[in-house]
PAGU-221271 format. One record per residue: x, y, z of N, C-alpha, C in turn; residue in one letter; residue number from 1. Coordinates in steps of 0.05 Angstrom, whole numbers, plus 32768, in hexadecimal, padded with zeros to 4 digits. Layout:
<recs>
REC     nx     ny     nz    cax    cay    caz     cx     cy     cz   r     k
REC      X      Y      Z      X      Y      Z      X      Y      Z   A   NUM
...
</recs>
This chain:
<recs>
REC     nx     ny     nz    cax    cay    caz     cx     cy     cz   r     k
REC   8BF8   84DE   8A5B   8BE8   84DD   8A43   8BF8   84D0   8A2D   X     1
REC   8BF1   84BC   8A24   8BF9   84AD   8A0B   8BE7   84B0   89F2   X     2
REC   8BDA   84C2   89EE   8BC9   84BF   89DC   8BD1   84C0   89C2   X     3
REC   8BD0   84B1   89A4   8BD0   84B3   8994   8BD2   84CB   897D   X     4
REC   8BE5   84D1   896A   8BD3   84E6   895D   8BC1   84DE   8951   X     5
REC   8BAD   84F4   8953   8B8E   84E9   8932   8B91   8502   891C   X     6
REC   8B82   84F7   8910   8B7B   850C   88F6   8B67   8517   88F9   X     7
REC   8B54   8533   88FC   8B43   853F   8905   8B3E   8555   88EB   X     8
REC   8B20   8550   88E5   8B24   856B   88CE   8B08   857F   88DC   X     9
REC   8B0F   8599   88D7   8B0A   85AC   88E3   8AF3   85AD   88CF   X    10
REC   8AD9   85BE   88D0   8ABC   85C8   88D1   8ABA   85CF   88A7   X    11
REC   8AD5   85DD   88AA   8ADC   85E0   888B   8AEE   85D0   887B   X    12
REC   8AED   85B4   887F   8AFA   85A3   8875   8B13   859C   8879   X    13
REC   8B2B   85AD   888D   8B44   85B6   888E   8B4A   859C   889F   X    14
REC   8B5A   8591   8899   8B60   8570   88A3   8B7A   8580   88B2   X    15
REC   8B7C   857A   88D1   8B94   857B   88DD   8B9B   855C   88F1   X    16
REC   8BB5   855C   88F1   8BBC   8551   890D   8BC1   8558   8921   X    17
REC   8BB5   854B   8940   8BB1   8549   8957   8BC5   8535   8962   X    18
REC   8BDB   8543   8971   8BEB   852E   8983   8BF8   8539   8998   X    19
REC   8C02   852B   89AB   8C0F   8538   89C0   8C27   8544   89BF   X    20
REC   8C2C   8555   89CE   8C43   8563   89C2   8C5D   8550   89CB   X    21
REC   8C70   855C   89B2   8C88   8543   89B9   8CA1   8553   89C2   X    22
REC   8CB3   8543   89CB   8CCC   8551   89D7   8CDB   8557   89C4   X    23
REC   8CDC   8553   89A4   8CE2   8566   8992   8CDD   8577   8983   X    24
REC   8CC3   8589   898E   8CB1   859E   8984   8CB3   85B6   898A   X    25
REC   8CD9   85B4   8991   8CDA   85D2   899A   8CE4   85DC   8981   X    26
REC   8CF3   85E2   896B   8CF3   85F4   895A   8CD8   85F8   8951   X    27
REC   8CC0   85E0   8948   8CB0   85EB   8942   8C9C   85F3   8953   X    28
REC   8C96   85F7   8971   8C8C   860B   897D   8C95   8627   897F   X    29
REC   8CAD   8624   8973   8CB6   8649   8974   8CAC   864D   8958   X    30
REC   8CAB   863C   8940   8CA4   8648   892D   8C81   864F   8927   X    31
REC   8C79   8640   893B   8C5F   8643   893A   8C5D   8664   894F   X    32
REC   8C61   865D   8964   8C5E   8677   8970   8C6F   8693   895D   X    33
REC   8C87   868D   894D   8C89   86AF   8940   8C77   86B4   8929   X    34
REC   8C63   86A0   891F   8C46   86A1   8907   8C33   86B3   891D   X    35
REC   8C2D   86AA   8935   8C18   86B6   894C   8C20   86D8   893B   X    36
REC   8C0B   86E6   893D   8C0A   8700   893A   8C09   8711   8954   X    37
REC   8C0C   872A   895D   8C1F   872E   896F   8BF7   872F   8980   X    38
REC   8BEB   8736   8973   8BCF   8730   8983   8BC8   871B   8990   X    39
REC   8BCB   8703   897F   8BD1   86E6   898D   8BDE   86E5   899B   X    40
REC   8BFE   86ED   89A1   8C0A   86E4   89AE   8C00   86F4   89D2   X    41
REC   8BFB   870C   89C8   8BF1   871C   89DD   8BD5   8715   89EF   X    42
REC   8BC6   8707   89E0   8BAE   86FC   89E9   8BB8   86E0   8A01   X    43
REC   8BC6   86D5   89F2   8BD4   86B4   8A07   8BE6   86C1   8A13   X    44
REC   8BED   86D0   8A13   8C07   86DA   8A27   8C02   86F3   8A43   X    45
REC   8BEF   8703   8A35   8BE3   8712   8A3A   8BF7   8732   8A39   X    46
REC   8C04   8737   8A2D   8C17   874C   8A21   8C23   873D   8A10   X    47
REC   8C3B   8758   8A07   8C44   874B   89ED   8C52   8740   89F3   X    48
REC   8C59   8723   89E1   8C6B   8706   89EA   8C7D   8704   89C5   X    49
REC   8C8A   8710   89C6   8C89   8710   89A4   8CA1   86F1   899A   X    50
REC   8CB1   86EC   89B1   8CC0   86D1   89B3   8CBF   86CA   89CA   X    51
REC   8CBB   86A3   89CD   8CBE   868D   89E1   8CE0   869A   89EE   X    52
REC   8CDE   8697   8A06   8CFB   8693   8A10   8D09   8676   8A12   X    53
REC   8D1C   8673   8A1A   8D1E   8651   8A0A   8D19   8641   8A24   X    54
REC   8D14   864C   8A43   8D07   8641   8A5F   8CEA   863D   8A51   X    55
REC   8CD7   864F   8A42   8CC1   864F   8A3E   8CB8   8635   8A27   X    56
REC   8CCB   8631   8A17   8CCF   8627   89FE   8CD4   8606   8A09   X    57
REC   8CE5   8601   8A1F   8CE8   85E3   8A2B   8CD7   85DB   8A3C   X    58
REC   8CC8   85F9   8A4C   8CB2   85EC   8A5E   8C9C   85E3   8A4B   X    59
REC   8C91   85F5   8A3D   8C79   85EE   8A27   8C7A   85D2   8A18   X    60
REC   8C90   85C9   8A0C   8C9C   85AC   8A05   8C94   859A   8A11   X    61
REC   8CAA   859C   8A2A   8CAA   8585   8A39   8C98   857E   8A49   X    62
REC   8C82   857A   8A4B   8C68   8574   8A57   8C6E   854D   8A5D   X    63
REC   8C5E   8544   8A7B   8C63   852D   8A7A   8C4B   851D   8A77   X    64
REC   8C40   8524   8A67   8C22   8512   8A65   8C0E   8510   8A74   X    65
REC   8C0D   851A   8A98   8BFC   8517   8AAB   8BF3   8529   8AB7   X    66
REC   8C03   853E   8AC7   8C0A   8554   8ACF   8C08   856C   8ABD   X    67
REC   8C14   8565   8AA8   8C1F   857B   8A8B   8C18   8572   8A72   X    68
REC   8BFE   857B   8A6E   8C01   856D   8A49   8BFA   8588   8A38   X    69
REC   8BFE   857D   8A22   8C01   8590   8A0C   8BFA   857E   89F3   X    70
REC   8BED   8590   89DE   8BE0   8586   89CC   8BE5   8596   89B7   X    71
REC   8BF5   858B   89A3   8BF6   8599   898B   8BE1   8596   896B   X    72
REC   8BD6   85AA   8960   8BCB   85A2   8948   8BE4   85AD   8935   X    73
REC   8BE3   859B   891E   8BF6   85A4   8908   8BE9   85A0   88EE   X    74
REC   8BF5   85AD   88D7   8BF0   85B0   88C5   8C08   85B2   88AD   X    75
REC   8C09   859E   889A   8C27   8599   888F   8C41   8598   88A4   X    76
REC   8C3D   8591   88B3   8C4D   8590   88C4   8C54   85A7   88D5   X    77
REC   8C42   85B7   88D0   8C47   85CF   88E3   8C34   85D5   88FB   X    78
REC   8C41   85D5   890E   8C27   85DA   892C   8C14   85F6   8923   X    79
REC   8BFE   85EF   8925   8BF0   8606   8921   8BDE   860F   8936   X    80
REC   8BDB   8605   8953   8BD8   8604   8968   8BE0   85F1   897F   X    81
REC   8BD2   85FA   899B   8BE6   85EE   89AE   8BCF   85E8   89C3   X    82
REC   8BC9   85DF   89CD   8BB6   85DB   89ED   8BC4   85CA   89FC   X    83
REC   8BC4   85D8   8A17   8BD6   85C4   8A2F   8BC8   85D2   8A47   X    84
REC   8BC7   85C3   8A53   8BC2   85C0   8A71   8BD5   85BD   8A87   X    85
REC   8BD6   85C7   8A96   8BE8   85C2   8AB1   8BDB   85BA   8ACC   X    86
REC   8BDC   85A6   8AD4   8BCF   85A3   8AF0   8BD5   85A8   8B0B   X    87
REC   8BCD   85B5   8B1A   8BCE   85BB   8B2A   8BD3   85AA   8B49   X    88
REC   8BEA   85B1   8B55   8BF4   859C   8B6E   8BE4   8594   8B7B   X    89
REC   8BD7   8577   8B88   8BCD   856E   8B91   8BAF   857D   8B91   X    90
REC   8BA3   857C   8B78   8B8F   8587   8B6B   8B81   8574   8B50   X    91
REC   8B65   857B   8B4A   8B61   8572   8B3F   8B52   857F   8B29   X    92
REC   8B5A   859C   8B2D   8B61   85B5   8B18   8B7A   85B6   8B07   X    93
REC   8B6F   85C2   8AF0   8B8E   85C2   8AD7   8B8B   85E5   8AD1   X    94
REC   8B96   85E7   8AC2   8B96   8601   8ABB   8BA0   85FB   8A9A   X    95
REC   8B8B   860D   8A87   8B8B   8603   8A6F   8B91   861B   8A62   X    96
REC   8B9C   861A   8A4D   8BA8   862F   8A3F   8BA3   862B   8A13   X    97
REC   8BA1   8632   8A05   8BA3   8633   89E8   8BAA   864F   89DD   X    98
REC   8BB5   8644   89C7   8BC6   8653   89B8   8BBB   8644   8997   X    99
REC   8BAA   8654   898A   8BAB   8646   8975   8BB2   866D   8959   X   100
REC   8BC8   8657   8939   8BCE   8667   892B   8BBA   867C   891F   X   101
REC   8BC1   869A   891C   8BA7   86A9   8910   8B97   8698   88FD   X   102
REC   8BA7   8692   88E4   8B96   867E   88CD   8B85   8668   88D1   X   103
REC   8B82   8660   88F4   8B71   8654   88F3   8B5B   8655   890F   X   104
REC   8B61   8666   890D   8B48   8675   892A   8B38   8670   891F   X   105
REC   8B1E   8676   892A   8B0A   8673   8921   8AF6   8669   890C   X   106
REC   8B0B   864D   8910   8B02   8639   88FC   8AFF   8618   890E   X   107
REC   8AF9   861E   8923   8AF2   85FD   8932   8B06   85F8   893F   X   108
REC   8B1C   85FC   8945   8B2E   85F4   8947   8B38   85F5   8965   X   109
REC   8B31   8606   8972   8B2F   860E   898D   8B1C   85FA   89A0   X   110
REC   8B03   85F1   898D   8AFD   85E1   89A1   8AFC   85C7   8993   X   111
REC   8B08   85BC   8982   8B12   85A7   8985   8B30   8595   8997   X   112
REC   8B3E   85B6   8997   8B4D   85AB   89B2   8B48   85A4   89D2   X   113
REC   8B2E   85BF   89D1   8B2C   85B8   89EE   8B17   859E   89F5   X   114
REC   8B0F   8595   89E7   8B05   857B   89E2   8B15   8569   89E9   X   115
REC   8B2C   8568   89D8   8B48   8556   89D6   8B4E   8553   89FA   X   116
REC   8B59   856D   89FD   8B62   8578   8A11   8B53   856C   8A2D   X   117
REC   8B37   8578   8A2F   8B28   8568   8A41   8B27   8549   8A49   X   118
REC   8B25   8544   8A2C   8B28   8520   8A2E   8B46   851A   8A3B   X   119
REC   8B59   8527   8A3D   8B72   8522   8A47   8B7A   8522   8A61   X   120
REC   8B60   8539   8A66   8B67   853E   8A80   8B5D   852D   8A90   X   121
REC   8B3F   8527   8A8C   8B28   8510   8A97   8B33   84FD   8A9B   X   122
REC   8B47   84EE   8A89   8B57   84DC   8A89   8B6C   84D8   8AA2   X   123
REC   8B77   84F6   8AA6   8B8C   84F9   8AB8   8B7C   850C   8AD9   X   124
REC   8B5F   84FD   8AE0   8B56   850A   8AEC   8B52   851B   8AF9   X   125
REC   8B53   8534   8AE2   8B55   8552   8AE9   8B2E   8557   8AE0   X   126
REC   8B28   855F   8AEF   8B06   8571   8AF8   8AFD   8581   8AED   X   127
REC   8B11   8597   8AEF   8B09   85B3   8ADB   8B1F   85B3   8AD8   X   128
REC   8B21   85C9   8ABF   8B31   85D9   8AB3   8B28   85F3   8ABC   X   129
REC   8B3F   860F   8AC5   8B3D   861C   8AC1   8B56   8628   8AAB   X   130
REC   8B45   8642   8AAD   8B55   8652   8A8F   8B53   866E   8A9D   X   131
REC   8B68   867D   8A93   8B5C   869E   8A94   8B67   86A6   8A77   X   132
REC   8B5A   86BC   8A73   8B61   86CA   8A56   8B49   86DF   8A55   X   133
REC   8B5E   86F8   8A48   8B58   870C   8A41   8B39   8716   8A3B   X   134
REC   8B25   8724   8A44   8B0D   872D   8A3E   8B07   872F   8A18   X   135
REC   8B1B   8734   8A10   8B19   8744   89EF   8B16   8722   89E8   X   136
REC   8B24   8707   89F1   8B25   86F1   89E6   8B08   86E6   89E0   X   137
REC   8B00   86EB   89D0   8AE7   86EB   89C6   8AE8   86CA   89BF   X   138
REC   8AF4   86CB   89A7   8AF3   86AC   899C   8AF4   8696   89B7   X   139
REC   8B0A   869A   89C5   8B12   8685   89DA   8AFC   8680   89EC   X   140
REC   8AEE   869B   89F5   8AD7   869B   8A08   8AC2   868A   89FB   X   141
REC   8ABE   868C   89E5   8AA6   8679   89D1   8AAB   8668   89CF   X   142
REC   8AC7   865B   89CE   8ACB   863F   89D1   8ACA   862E   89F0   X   143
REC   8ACE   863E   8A0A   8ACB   8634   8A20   8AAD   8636   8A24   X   144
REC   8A92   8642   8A1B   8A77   8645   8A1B   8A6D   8631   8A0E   X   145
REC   8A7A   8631   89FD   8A6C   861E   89E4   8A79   85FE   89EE   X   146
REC   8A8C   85F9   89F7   8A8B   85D4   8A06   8A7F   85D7   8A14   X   147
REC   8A7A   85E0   8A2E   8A60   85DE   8A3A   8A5B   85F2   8A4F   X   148
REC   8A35   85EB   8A56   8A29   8600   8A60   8A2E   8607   8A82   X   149
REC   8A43   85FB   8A89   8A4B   85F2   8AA1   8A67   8605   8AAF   X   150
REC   8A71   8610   8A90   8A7C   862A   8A98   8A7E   863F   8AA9   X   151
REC   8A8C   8648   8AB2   8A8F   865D   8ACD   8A9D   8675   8AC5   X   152
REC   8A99   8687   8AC2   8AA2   86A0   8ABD   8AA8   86B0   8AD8   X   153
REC   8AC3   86C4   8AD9   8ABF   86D6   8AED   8AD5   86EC   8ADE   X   154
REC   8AD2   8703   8AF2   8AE3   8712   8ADE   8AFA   871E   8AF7   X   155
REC   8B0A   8726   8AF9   8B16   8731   8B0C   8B3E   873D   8B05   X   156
REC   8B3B   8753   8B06   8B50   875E   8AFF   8B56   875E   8AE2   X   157
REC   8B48   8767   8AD0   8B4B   8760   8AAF   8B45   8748   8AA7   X   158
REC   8B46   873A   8AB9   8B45   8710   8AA8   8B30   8712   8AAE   X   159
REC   8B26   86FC   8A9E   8B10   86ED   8AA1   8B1B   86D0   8AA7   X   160
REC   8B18   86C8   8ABC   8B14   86AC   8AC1   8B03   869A   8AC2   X   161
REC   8B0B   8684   8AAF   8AEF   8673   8AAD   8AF5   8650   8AC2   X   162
REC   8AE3   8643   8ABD   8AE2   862F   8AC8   8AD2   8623   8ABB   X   163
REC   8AE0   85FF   8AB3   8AD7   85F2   8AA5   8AD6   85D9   8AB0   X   164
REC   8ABB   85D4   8ABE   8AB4   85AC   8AC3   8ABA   859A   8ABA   X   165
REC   8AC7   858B   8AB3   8ACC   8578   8AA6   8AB5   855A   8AAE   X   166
REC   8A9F   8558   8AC4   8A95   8543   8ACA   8A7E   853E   8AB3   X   167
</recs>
């Protein structure tokens, strides 16, 4: 993935940037994840994650554009969320993940990445996305419903796993 950053403004006027994550965004992905509130962090992690380990901190980074991407939004220069995908070995499934800051949940922002995100993947001919996350993830669930009606829900062992078409 080579994609460009753009300028994107969210539903309430909040102008962010959209770009791929870079190989020098590791101090500021730790600073973004110690803002996460420990509910956030517990929701993407699924217990408490209260710091990146620095294996966790180089894998999240270093993404290679095809296989691994990642997508940062920022704001004054600060990441204020994250969406990445991982694809799956000789598959044409990813597995998708977000992390966006309390201050801006539930303000558009969730699915303007997976928008982003999708288009990245389509690109890197990945089919669906799947995701799992937490039942209580309310917001996140409304943003995988709300791109489209093509959604798959299941529930099994506390997760909810979804599945997302990309055709």
């Amino acid at each position: 993935m080579d994609a460009p950053a753009a300028v994107v403004d969210l539903p309430d006027g909040t102008r962010l940037r959209v770009r791929p994550m870079a190989d020098d965004d590791e101090e500021r992905l730790v600073a973004f994840h110690a803002r996460l509130s420990p509910e956030s962090q517990r929701l993407r992690f699924f217990s408490p994650h209260p710091r990146l380990s620095d294996r966790e901190v180089t894998r999240f980074v270093h993404v290679d554009g095809d296989a691994r991407v990642a997508i940062v939004a920022e704001c004054d220069g600060d990441i204020v969320a994250v969406a990445r995908f991982d694809r799956f070995v000789e598959s044409t499934d990813a597995e998708a993940a977000f992390v966006v800051q309390d201050s801006f949940q539930g303000r558009g922002l969730g699915s303007v990445l997976l928008e982003r995100l999708a288009a990245c993947a389509r690109e890197q001919g990945v089919e669906q996305l799947v995701a799992s996350t937490l039942p209580e993830n309310k917001r996140m669930l409304h943003v995988f419903r709300k791109f489209s009606t093509e959604v798959k829900t299941s529930f099994e062992d506390g997760v909810v796993h979804v599945t997302i078409p990309l055709g």
